[in-house]
Backbone as XML, in Angstrom:
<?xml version="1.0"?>
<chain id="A" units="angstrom">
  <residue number="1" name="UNK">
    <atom name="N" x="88.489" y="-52.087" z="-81.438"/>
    <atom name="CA" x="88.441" y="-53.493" z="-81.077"/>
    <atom name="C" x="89.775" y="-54.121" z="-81.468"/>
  </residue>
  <residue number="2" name="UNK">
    <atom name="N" x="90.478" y="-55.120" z="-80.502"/>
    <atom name="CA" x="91.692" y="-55.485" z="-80.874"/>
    <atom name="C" x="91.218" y="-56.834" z="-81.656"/>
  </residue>
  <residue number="3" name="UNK">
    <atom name="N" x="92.400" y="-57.310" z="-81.893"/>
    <atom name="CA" x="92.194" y="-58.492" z="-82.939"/>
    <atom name="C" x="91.705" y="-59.943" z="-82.491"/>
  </residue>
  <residue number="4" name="UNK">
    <atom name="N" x="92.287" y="-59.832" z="-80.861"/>
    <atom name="CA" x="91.950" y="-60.858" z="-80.439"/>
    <atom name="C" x="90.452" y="-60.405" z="-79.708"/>
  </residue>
  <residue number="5" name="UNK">
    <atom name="N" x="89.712" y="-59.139" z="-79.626"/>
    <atom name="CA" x="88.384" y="-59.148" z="-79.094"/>
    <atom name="C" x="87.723" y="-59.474" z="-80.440"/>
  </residue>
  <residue number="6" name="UNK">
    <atom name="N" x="87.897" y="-59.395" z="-81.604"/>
    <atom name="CA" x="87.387" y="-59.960" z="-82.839"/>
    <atom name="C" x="87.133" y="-61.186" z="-83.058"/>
  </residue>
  <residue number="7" name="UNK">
    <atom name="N" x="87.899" y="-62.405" z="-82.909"/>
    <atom name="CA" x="87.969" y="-63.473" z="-82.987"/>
    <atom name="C" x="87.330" y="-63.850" z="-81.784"/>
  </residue>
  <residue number="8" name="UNK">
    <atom name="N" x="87.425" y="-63.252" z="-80.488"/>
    <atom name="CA" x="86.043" y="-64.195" z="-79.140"/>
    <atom name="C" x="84.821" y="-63.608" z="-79.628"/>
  </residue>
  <residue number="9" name="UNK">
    <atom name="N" x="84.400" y="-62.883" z="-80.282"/>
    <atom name="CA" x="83.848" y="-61.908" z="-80.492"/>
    <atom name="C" x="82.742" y="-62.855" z="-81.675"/>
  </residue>
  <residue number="10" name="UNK">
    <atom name="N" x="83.683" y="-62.965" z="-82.221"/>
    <atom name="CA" x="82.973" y="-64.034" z="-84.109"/>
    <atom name="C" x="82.816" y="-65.449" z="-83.158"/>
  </residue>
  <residue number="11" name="UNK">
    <atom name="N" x="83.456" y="-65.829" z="-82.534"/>
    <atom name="CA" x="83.296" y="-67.266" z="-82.203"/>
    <atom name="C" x="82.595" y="-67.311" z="-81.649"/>
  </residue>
  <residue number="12" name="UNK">
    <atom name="N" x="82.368" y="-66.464" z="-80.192"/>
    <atom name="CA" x="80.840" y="-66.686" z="-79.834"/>
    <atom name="C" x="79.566" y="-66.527" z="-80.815"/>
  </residue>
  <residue number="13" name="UNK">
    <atom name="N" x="79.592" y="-65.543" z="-81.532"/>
    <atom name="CA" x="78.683" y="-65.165" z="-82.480"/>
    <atom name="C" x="78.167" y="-66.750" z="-83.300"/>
  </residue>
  <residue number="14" name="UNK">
    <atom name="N" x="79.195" y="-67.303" z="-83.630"/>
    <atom name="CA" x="79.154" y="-68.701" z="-84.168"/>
    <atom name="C" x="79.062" y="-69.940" z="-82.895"/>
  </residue>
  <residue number="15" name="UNK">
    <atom name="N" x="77.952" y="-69.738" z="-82.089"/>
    <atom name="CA" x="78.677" y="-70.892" z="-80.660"/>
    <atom name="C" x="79.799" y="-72.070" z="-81.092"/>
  </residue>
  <residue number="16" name="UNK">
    <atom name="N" x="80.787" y="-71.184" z="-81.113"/>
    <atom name="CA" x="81.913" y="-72.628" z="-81.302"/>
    <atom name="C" x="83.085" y="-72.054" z="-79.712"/>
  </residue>
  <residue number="17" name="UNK">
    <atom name="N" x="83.463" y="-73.317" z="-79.684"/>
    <atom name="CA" x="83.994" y="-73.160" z="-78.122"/>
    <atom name="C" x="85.607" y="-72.898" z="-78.640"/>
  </residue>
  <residue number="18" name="UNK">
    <atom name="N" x="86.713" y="-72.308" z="-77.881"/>
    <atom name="CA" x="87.655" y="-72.314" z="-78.554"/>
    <atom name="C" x="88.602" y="-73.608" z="-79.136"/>
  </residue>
  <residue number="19" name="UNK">
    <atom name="N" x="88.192" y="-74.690" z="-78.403"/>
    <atom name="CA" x="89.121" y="-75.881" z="-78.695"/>
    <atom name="C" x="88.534" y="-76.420" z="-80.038"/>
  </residue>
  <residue number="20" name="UNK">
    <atom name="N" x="87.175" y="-76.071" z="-80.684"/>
    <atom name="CA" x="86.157" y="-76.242" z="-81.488"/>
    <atom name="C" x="86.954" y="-75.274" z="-82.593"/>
  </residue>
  <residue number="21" name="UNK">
    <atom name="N" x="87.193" y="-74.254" z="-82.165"/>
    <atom name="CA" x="87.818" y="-72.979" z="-83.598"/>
    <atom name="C" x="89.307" y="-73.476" z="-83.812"/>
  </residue>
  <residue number="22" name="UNK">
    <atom name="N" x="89.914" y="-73.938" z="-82.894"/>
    <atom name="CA" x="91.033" y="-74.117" z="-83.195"/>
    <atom name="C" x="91.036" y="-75.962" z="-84.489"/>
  </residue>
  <residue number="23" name="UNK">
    <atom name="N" x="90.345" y="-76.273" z="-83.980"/>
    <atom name="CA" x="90.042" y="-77.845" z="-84.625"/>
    <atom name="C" x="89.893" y="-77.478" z="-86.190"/>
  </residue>
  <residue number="24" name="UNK">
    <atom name="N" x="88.417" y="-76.275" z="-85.985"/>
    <atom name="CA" x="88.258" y="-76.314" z="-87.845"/>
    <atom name="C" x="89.010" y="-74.806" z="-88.641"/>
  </residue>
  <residue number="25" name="UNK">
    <atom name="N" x="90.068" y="-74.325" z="-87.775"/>
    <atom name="CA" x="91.002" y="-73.638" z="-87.775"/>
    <atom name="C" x="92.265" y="-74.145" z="-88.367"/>
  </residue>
  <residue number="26" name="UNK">
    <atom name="N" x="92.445" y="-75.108" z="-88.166"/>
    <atom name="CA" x="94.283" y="-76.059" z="-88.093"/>
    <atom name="C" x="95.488" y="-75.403" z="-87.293"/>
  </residue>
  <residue number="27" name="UNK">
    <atom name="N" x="95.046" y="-74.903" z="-86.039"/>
    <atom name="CA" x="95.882" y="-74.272" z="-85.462"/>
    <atom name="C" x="96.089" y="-75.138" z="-84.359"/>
  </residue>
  <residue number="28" name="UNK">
    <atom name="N" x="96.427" y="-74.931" z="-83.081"/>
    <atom name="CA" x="96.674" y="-75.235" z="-81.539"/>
    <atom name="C" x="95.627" y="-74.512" z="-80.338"/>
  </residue>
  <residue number="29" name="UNK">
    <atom name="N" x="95.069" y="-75.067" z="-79.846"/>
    <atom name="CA" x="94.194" y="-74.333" z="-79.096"/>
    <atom name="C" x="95.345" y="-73.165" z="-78.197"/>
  </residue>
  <residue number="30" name="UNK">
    <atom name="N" x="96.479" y="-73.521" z="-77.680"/>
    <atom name="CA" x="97.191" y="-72.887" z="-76.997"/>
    <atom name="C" x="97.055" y="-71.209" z="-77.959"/>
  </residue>
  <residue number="31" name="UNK">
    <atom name="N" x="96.995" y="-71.278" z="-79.289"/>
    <atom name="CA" x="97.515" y="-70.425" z="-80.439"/>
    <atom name="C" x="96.347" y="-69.563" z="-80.231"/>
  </residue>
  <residue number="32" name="UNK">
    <atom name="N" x="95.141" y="-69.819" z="-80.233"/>
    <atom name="CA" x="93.527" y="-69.397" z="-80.113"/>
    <atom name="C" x="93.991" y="-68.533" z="-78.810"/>
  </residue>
  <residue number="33" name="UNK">
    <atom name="N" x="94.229" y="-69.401" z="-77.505"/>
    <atom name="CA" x="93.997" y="-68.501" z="-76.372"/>
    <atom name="C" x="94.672" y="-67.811" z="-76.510"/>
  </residue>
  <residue number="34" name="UNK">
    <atom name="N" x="96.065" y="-67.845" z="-76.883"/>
    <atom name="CA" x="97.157" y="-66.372" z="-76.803"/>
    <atom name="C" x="96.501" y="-65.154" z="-77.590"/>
  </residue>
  <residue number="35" name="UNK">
    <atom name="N" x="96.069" y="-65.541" z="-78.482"/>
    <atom name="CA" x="95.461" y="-64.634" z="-79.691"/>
    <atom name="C" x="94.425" y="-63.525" z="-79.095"/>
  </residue>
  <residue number="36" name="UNK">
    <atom name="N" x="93.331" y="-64.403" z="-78.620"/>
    <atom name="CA" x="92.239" y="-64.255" z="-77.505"/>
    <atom name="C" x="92.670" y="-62.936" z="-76.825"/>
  </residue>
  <residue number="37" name="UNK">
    <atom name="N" x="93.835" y="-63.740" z="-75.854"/>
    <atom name="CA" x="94.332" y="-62.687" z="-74.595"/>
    <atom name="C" x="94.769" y="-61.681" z="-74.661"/>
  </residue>
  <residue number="38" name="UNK">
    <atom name="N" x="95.557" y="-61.409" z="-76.542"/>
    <atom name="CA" x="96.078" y="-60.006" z="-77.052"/>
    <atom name="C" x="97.679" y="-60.375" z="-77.075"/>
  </residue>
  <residue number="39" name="UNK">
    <atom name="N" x="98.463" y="-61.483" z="-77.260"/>
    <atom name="CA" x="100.114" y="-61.784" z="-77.262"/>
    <atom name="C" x="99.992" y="-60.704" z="-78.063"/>
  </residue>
  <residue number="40" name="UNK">
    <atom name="N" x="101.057" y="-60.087" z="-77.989"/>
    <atom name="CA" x="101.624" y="-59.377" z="-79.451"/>
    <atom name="C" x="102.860" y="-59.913" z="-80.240"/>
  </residue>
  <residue number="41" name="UNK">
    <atom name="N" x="103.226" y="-61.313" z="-80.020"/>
    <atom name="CA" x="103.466" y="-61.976" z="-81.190"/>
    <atom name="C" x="103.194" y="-63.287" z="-81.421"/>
  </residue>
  <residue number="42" name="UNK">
    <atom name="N" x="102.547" y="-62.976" z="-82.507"/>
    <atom name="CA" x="101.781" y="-64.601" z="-83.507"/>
    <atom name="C" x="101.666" y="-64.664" z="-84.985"/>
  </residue>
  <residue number="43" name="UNK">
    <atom name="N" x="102.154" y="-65.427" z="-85.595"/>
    <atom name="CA" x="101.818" y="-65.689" z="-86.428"/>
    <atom name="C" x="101.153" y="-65.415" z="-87.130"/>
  </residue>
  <residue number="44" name="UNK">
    <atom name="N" x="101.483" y="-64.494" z="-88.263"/>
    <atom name="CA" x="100.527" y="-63.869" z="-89.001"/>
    <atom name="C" x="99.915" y="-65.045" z="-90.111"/>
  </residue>
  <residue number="45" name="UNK">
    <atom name="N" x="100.602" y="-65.920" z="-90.560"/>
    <atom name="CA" x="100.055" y="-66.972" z="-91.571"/>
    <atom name="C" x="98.627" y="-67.680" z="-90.453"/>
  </residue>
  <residue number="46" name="UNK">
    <atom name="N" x="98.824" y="-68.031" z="-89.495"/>
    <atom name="CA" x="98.125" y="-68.628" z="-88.402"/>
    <atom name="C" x="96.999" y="-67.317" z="-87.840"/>
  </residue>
  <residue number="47" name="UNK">
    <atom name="N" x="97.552" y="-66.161" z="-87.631"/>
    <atom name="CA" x="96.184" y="-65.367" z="-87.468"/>
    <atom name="C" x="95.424" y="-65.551" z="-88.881"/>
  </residue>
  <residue number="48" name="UNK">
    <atom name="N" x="95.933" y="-65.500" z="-89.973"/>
    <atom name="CA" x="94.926" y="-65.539" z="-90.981"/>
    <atom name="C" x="94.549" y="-66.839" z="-91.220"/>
  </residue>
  <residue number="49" name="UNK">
    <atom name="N" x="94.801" y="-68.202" z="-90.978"/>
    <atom name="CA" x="93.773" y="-69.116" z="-91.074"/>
    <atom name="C" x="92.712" y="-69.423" z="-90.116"/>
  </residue>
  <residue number="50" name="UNK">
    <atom name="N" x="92.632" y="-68.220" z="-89.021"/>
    <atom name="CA" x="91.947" y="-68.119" z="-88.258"/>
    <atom name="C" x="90.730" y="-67.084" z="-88.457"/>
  </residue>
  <residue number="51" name="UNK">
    <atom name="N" x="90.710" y="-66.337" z="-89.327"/>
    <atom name="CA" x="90.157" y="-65.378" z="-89.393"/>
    <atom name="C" x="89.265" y="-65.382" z="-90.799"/>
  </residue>
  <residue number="52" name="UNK">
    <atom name="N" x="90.286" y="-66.689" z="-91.934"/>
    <atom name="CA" x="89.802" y="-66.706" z="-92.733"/>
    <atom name="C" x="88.063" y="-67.628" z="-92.220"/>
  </residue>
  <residue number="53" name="UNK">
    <atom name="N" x="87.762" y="-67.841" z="-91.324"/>
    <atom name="CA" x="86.837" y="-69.012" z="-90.980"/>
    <atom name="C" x="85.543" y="-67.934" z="-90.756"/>
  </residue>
  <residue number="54" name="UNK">
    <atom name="N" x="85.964" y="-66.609" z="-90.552"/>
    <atom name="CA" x="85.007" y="-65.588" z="-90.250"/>
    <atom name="C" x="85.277" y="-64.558" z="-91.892"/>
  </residue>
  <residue number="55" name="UNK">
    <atom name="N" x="85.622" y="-65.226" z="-93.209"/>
    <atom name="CA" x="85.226" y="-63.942" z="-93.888"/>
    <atom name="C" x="86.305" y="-62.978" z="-93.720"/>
  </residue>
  <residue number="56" name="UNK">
    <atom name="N" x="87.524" y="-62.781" z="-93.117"/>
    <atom name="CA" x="88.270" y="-62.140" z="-93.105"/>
    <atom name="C" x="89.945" y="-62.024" z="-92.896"/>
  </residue>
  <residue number="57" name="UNK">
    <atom name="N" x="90.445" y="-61.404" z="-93.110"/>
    <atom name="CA" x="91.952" y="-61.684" z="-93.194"/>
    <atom name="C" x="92.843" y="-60.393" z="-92.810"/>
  </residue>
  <residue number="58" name="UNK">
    <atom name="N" x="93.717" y="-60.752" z="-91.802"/>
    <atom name="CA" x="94.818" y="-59.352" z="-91.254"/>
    <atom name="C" x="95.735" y="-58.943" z="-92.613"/>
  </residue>
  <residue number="59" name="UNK">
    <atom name="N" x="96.130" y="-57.783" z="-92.626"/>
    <atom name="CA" x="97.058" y="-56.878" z="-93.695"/>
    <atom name="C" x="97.223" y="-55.517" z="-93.159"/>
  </residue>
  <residue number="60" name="UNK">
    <atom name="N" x="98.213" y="-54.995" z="-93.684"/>
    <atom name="CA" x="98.688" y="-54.042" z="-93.556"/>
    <atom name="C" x="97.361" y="-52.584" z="-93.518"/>
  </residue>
  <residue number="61" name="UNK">
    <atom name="N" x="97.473" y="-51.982" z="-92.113"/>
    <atom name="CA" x="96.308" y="-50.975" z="-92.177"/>
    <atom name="C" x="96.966" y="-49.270" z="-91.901"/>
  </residue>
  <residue number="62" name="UNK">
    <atom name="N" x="96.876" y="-48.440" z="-92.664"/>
    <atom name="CA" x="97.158" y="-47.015" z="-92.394"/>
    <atom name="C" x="97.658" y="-46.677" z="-91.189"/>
  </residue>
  <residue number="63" name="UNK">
    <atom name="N" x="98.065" y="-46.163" z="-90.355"/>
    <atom name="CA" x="98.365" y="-45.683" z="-89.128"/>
    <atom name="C" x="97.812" y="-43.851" z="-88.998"/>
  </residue>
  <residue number="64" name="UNK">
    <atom name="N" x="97.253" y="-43.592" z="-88.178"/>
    <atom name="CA" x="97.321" y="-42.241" z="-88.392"/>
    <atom name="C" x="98.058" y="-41.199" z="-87.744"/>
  </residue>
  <residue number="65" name="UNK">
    <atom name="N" x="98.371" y="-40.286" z="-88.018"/>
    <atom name="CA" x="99.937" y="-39.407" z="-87.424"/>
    <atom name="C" x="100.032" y="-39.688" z="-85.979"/>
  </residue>
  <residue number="66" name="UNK">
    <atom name="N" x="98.897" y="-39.743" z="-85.620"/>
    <atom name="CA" x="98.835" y="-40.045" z="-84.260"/>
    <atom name="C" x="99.449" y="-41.379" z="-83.549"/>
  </residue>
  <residue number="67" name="UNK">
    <atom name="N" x="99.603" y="-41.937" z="-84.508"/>
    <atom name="CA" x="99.845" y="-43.693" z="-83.983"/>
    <atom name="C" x="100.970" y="-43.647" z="-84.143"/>
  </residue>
  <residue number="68" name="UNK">
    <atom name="N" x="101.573" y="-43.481" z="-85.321"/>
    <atom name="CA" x="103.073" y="-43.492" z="-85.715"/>
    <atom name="C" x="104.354" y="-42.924" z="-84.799"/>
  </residue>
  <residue number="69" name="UNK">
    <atom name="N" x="105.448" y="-43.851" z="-84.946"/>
    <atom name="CA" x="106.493" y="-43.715" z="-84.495"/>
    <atom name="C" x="107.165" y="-43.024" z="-84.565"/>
  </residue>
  <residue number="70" name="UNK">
    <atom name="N" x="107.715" y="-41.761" z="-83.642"/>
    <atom name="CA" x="108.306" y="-40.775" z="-84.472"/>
    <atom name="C" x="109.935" y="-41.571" z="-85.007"/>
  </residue>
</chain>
């Protein structure tokens, strides 16, 4: 699951609409939809006050040989 299927994912779970997550978020709704859609660059301080609203927070995760760059 990517990060942004996590967050539509919790928000529906919570019926909050996105202009609603972004409000008790402190972000930009624009910030929500990019997130949503999968940008691959945002704000990591801003993904985590987004995530903190669900119990959770982005950090650094293992890669496995497979993922990594040679």
């Amino acid at each position: 699951m990517t990060l942004g299927e996590f967050v539509k994912v919790k928000r529906n779970t919570v019926k909050l609409t996105q202009p609603e997550l972004a409000e008790k978020a402190g972000v930009g709704l624009r910030f929500i939809r990019e997130l949503e859609k999968g940008k691959e660059s945002v704000r990591l301080d801003k993904v985590n006050q987004v995530l903190k609203l669900f119990g959770s927070q982005a950090g650094p995760v293992p890669l496995t040989p497979n993922e990594r760059t040679p």
